[in-house]
Phi, psi and omega in degrees: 000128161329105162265182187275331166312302160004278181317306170305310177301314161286009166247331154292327181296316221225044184299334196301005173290290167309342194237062169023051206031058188285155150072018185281145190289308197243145161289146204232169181281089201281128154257133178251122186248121216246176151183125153346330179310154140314128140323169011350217192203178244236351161241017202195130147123188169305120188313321182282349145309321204265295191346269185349295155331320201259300160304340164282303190305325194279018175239317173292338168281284216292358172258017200046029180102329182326312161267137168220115191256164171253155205245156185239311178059147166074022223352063182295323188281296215198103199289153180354265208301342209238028178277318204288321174279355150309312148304279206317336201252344157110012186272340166270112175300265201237148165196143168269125201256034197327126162320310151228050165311341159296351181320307188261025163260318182210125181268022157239356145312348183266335153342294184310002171226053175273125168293155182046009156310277185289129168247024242179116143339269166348285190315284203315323216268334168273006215261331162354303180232035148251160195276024158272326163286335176304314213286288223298336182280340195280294199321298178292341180289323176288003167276327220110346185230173225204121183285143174217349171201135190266138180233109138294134172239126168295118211241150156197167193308216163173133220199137174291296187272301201236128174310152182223103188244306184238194186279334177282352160280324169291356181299114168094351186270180183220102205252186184230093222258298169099030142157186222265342174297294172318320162296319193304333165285324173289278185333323164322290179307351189080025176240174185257183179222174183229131157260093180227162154302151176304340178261036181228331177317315172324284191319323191311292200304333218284310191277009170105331206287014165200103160317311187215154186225130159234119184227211168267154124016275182265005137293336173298344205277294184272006175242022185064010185285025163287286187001291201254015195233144179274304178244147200225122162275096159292122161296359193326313182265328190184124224227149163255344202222098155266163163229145187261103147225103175314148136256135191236155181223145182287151184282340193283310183271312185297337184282343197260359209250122182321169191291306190321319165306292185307301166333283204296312191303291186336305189257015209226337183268324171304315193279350183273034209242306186288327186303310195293333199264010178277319173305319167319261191291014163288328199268324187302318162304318183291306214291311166327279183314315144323298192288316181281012171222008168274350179087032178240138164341076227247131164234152160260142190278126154264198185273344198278312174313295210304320189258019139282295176310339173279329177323300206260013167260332211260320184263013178212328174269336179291318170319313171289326159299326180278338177290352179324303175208178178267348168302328180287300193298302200282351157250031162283311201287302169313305170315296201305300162332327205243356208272000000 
């Protein structure tokens, strides 16, 4: 199992993973791994940056260096939207991913945002080694991509004037939902919606073109939106809105890869499975704390709100997800199944 100690250690033994493998004896197989994310460093900064980081060092020690990846940060690389179809084609290594920012390519990838399916870590985490999780790995690997570390996140508002707490609040806002299930459930509510990646909501709110943005914990965090928000929906306790984001592999490149290789990414994004779900629910507290000393206004989501907003996602975004495809249908039917 990964510690944090380890890590830090395999990453000093292996500096050439960060210096772009310079003074390495042999070539060595550089993976480029993109996100969207704020940058750090491999102990400080956004878990999904340090994820990323912690996966790089750790394939280059168990690899003797064979491998090495380089972290992209900031869609520094490769902008937001256009990483997943960059995986499929093999123009891409690796991204930590929202799932279904992939929507409007391939539209069962938006599972990973159905409001009020998942409520529950636990719940999400299990869906891995069940046959929604099976279903759901074979159906992206037949895309190009390859699960290499499952990350769930827990989401809550973020609001300029007024806290968006229960559904009847949203009636009149113009809001950032974080996927197309998900708007449908607002639009249900009387709000309008914005489709932007999550590291474009500051701007939104900054200039009015978005009341309120729903987002993960730990984008309310990293993008600063106390800055620009008065009130906070905390997810801390009960969330209507998980989202699945993996680090994804192109599939095109793990297939070209010796087995011995494939083995150490494989097991090495599974041990990294408790790091993403610990930073998730470290930030679902930390994100509160922020937001009361930036001076904005903090509520928490209970379960009897939570199970409005799953009311109006069960007659109107599932219904609809499932008719999309029979692929669709049928890993509705799982995700529901594993509940």
């Amino acid at each position: 199992m990964i510690s944090r100690r380890h890590v830090l250690a395999s990453a000093l033994a292996a500096p050439a993973i960060l210096r772009l493998g310079t003074g390495r004896a042999h070539a060595a197989t550089t993976l480029k791994i993109s996100h969207q994310f704020p940058g750090g460093t491999i102990d400080k900064g956004d878990f999904r940056d340090r994820l990323c980081r912690m996966f790089a060092a750790e394939i280059s020690k168990r690899s003797g260096g064979d491998l090495v990846g380089e972290v992209y940060p900031g869609s520094s690389l490769i902008k937001t939207n256009a990483q997943f179809s960059a995986m499929r084609k093999g123009a891409l290594d690796l991204s930590l991913y929202p799932m279904p920012y992939a929507g409007g390519e391939v539209p069962e990838t938006n599972i990973g945002l159905m409001p009020g399916l998942v409520e529950t870590y636990d719940q999400g985490l299990a869906w891995k080694t069940k046959p929604i999780g099976k279903a759901l790995t074979d159906f992206l690997a037949d895309k190009g991509i390859v699960l290499i570390s499952w990350v769930w996140q827990a989401g809550g508002v973020a609001s300029r004037n007024k806290p968006m707490l229960a559904p009847e609040d949203a009636k009149g806002l113009k809001v950032r939902g974080g996927s197309r299930e998900m708007d449908m459930v607002l639009q249900q509510a009387g709000a309008a919606v914005l489709s932007v990646p999550s590291n474009e909501i500051y701007a939104a709110m900054q200039t009015g073109a978005c009341d309120a943005g729903i987002t993960s914990s730990t984008s309310l965090i990293s993008f600063r939106l106390e800055e620009v928000a008065k009130h906070l929906t905390s997810g801390a306790d009960a969330s209507y809105w998980f989202m699945l984001e993996p680090l994804m592999m192109s599939k095109a490149i793990f297939d070209k890869l010796p087995k011995n290789h494939q083995d150490i990414i494989l097991s090495v994004g599974t041990e990294l499975e408790a790091f993403g779900r610990k930073g998730a629910q470290d930030d679902d507290i930390e994100v509160a704390k922020v937001y009361e000393k930036a001076g904005a206004k903090v509520q928490k989501l209970d379960i009897a709100t939570v199970e409005k907003w799953r009311a109006i996602a069960r007659d109107t975004a599932w219904p609809d997800y499932a008719k999309k495809s029979a692929n669709c249908a049928n890993l509705l039917k799982l995700a529901t199944d594993a509940a």
